[in-house]
Legacy VTK file of the C-alpha trace (Angstrom):
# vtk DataFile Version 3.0
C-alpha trace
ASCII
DATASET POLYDATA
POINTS 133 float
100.795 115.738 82.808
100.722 113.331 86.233
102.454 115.908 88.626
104.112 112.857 90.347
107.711 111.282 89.536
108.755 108.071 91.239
112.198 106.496 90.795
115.151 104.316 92.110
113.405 101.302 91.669
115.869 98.101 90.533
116.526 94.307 90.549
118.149 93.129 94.410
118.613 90.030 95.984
116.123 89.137 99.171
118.182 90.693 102.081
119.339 94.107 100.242
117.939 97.757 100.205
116.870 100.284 97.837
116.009 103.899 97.677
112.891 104.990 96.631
112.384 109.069 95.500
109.396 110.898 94.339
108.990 114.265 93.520
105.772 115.921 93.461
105.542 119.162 91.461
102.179 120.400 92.592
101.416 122.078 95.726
98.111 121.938 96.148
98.379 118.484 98.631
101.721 119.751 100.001
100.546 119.732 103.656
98.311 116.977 103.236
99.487 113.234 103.926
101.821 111.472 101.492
102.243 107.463 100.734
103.621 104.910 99.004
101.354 102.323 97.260
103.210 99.130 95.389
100.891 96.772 93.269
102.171 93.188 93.075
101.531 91.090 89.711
98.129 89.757 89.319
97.144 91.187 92.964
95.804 94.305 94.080
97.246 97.716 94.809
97.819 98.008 98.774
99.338 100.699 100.968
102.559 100.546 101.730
103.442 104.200 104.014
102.645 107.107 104.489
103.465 110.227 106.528
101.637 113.570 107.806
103.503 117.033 107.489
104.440 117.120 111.358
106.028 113.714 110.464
104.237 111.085 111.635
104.230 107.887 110.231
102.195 105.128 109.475
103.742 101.607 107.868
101.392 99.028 106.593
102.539 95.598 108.786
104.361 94.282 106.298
107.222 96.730 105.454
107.344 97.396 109.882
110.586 97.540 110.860
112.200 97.545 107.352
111.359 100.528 105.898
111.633 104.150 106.877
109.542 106.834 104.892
110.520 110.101 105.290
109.449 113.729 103.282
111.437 117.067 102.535
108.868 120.276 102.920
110.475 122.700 101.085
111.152 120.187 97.542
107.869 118.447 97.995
109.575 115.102 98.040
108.964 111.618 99.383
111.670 109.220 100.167
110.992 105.247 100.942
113.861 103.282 102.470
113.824 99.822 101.915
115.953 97.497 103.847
115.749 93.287 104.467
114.067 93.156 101.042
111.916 89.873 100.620
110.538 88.296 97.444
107.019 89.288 98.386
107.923 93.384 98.571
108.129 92.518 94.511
105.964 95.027 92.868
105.169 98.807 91.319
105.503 101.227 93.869
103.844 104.357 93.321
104.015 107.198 95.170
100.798 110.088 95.810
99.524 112.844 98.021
96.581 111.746 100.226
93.435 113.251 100.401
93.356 114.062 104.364
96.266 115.697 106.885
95.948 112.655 108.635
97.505 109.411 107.111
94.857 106.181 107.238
95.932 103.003 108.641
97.944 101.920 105.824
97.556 98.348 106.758
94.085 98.029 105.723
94.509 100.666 103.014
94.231 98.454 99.578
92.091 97.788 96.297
89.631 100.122 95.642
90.233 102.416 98.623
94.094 103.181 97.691
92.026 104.993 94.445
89.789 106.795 97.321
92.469 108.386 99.355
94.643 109.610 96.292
93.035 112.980 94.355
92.540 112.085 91.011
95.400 112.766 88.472
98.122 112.063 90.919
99.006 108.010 90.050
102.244 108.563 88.863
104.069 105.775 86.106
105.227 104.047 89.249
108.625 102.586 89.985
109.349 98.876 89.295
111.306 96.733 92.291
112.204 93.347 92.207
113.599 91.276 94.879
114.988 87.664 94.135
115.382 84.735 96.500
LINES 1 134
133 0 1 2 3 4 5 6 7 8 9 10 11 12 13 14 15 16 17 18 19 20 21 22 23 24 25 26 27 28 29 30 31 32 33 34 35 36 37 38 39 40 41 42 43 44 45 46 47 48 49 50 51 52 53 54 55 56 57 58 59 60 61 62 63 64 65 66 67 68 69 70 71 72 73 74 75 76 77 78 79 80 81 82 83 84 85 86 87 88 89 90 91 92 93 94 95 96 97 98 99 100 101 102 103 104 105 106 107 108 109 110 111 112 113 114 115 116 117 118 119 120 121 122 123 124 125 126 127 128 129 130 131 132
């Protein structure tokens, strides 16, 4: 069983904001990094955030400015807010522990190397969003 939950994923018009919430029920990569991944249709999976346990953060370019990421220590849970939605934040968005205590540059984190960072058995079913124009 994939130790990783994602939810609050939903249909919005471009312009509105949802709450993303994952819940990860092994410890092992508590104080490690944690992220948020989305995979668009027909494109490849890229980084989206991610944030150390001293709470740093690190937003891919993209989602700078719109979206917060933030983590609770004690429940082991990740939280992506999403505000000024667009069409092109469309997408699964998964959420995972990291392999390091420091995040990457989630920017340039995408493809093959989103599958590097993440231990295996921690891609969760994902969480669907969908922003219309």
């Amino acid at each position: 069983q994939v130790p990783v939950v994602e939810s609050g994923g939903g249909s919005v018009q471009a312009g509105g904001s949802l709450t993303l919430s994952c819940k990860v029920s092994d410890y092992t990569y508590s104080r490690y990094c944690m992220g948020w991944f989305r995979q668009a249709p027909g494109k490849e999976r890229e980084g989206v955030a991610a944030i150390d346990y001293d709470g740093i953060e690190n937003l891919a370019a993209s989602v700078r400015g719109r979206f917060t990421i933030s983590r609770d220590k004690r429940q082991n849970t990740l939280t992506l807010q999403m505000n000024s939605l667009k069409p092109e934040d469309t997408g699964t968005y998964y959420c995972a522990p990291l392999k390091g205590h420091t995040c990457p540059t989630m920017t340039y984190v995408r493809g093959v190397d989103t599958t590097d960072v993440v231990p295996a058995g921690y891609w969760g079913q994902g969480t669907q969003v969908t922003v219309s124009s």
